[in-house]
Structures are given as structure tokens and as C-alpha cells.
TORZALO-213122 format. One record per residue (C-alpha): residue number from 1; residue in one letter; chain; x, y, z. Coordinates in steps of 0.5 Angstrom, whole numbers, plus 500, padded with zeros to 3 digits. Each point is the difference from the previous one (the first is absolute). Layout:
REC  resi  resn  chain   px   py   pz
REC   NUM     A      A    X    Y    Z
...
! end
This chain:
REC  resi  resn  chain   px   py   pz
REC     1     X      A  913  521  478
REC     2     X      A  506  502  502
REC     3     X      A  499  507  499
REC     4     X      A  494  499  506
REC     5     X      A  504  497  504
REC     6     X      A  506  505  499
REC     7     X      A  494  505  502
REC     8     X      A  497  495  506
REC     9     X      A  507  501  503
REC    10     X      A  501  506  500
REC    11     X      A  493  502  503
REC    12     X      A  502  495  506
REC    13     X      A  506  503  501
REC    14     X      A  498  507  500
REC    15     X      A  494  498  505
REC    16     X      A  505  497  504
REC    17     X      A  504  507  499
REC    18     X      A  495  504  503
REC    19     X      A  496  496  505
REC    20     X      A  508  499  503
REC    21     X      A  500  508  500
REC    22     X      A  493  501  503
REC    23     X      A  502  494  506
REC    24     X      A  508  505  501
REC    25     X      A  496  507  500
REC    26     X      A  495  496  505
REC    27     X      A  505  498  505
REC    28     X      A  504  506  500
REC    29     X      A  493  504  502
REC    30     X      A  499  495  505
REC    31     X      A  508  501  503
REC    32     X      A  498  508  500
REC    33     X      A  494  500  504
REC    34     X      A  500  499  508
REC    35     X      A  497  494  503
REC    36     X      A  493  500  500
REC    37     X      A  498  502  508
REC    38     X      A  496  496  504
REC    39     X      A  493  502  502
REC    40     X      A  502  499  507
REC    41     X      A  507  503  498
REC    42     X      A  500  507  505
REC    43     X      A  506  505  499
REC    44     X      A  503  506  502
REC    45     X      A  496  506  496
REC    46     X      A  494  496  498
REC    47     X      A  493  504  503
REC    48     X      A  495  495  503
REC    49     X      A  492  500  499
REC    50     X      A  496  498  505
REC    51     X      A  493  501  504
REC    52     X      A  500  507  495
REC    53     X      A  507  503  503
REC    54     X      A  507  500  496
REC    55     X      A  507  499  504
REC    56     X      A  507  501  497
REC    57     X      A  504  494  503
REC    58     X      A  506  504  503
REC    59     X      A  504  495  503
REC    60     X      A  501  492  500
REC    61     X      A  503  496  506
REC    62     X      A  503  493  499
REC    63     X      A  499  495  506
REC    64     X      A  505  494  499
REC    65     X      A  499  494  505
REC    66     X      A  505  496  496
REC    67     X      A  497  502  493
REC    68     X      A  494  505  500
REC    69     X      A  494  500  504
REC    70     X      A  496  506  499
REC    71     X      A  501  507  497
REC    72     X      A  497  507  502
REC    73     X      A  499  505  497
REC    74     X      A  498  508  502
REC    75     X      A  495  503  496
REC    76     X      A  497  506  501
REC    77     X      A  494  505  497
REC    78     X      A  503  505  501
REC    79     X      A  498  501  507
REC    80     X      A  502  495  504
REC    81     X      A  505  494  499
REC    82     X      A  497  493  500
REC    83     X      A  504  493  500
REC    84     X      A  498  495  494
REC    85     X      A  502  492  503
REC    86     X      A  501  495  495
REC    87     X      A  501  493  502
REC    88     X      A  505  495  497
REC    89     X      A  497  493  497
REC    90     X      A  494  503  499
REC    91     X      A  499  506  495
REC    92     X      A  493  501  501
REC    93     X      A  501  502  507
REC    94     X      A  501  508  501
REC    95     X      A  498  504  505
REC    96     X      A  499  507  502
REC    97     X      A  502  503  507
REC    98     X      A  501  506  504
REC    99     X      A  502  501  506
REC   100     X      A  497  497  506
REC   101     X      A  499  506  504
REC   102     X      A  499  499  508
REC   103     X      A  503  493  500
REC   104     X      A  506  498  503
REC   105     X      A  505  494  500
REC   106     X      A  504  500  505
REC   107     X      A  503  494  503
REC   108     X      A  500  493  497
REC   109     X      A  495  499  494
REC   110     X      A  493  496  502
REC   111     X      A  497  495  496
REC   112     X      A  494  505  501
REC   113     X      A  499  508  499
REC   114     X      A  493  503  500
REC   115     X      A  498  507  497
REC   116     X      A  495  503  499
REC   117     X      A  496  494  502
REC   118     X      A  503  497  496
REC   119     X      A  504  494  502
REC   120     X      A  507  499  495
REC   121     X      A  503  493  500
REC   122     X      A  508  498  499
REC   123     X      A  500  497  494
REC   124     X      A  508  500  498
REC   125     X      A  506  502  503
REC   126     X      A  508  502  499
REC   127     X      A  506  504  500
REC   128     X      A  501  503  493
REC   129     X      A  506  505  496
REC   130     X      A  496  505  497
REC   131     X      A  503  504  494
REC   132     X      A  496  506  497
REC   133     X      A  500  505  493
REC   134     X      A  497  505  500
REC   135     X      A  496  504  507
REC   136     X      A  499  496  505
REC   137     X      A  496  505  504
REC   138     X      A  501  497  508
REC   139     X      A  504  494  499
REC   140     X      A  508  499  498
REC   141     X      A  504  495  497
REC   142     X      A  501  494  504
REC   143     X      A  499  495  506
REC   144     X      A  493  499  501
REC   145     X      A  495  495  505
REC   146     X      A  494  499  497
REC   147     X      A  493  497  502
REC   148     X      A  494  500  495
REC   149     X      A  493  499  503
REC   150     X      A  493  500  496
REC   151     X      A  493  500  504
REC   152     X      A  494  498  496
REC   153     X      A  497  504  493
REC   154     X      A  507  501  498
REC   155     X      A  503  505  505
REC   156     X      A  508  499  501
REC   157     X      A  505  503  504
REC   158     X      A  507  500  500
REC   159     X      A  505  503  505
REC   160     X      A  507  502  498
REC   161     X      A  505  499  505
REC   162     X      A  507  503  500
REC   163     X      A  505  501  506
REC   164     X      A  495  503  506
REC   165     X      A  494  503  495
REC   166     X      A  495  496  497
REC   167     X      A  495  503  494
REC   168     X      A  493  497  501
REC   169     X      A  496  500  493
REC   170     X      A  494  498  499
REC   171     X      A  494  499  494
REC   172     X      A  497  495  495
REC   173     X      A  502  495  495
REC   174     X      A  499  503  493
REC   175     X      A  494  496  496
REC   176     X      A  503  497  494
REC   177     X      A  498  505  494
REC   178     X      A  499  506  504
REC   179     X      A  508  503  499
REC   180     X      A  500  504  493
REC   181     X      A  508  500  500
REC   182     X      A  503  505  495
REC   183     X      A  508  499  498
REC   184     X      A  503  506  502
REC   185     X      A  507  503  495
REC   186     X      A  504  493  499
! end
């Protein structure tokens, strides 16, 4: 009897001995690796997969408005750079924009601006510090006024003003699922 507990004991022990051992060996893996990304989590190097073209994301600009507001990323297909915007507080929501040929905005932003026959339509507005990493093709750090506009069947515009010249981009929202991000070189 005392043998069989002796023997019931110590199994216990060294059951206790290796599940502690697999629990630290377990940790310490999780300790090494990078946090999981995000599926929305765009970087610089990533490449972009979407409607059957590859981007390489180049560059990121940071706009802070007393915290941050957007990102807009460049991306290029090797022949042209385009803009990736991805807007705060809604990570679903990105869009892909290029610039707005033969559109201008000069004086101060109206609540409406056609294109294309399409009618754009002030959504938000503000002054932001922008920050960059990376090639920003176009745009330089620092102070920008902002007017984001969007017309029916997800069409966005963003214009970017800094000191006399403003960049007019335009484009449409991303659906959900149809951007394949593939994590670039950490």
C-alpha cells in the first residue's frame, strides 16, 4: 500500500514536472515571435492584391489631428504610383486613389465637386500633421488641410493641401475581402 502511494506520488510529481516544462517552453515561443498582424494591418514593403494587379507599398504618410486620422500609403505596379487611404476607426474602410487629372481647387474648399460627371460631396475636414517612412512619392511631411469627399457607388475624393498647392486624388472604397495583403520583410 504504501509502495502504490509512493508510486502514485511521484507520477504526479513528474506529471507536474513536464506539464510546467511544456507551459515555459510555450511562453517562450510565444515571447519570440512578432505579434500576429492584423488582416487590415498594411505596412511599408507589404505587396497589395487587388482586381488582378500587384502593388508594392513604398511609402506611408501619417496624418495626426490630435490623434491619428488616416494613412496613405503609395503604392506602385511598377509603372505608376497610386495612394492607398486607410481611415481611422474603421478598419474596413480603404480606398485606392490616383490623382485627379484635369481637376483643380483653387480658393477655399466647396461642400461639392463635380468630376467626371460625378458629384463629390464634403464628408470630413481638418488641418493634420502628417509624419512619413518610406517614399512618399508627391507629398512631404508635415502640415495639411484635408477635405475628404465621396459620391454614390463608393467613389472618394481626397484633396491634400500644403501651403499654396493642393493634390487632388480620386478613386473607390475597397470592398471588404477584395484586398489580399501579403506582410513584406519585418
Amino acid at each position: 500500500m504504501i509502495l502504490e502511494l509512493a508510486l502514485i506520488v511521484a507520477g504526479a510529481g513528474a506529471a507536474g514536472y513536464i506539464l510546467k516544462r511544456r507551459r515555459r517552453k510555450k511562453a517562450k515561443e510565444a515571447a519570440a515571435k512578432p505579434p500576429p498582424r492584423r488582416t487590415g494591418d498594411v505596412r511599408v514593403g507589404d505587396a497589395l492584391l487587388y482586381m488582378g494587379s500587384d502593388y508594392i507599398v513604398t511609402g506611408e504618410l501619417i496624418f495626426n489631428e490630435e490623434g491619428q486620422v488616416f494613412r496613405l500609403f503609395t503604392v506602385t505596379d511598377g509603372k505608376r504610383d497610386r495612394w492607398l487611404l486607410a481611415e481611422e476607426g474603421q478598419p474596413a474602410l480603404r480606398s485606392l486613389l490616383e490623382e485627379a487629372a484635369g481637376l483643380d481647387l483653387a480658393g477655399s474648399a466647396p461642400d461639392t465637386v463635380p468630376h467626371r460627371g460625378v458629384s463629390y460631396r464634403m464628408r470630413k475636414r481638418g488641418m493634420a500633421q502628417a509624419t512619413s517612412q518610406g517614399e512618399v512619392s508627391r507629398f512631404s511631411p508635415g502640415q495639411y488641410e484635408y477635405y475628404r469627399y465621396s459620391a454614390p457607388g463608393r467613389q472618394v475624393l481626397l484633396a491634400l493641401r500644403r501651403e499654396a498647392e493642393t493634390t487632388l486624388l480620386v478613386g473607390e472604397e475597397i470592398m471588404p475581402g477584395a484586398l489580399e495583403i501579403l506582410p513584406g520583410q519585418p
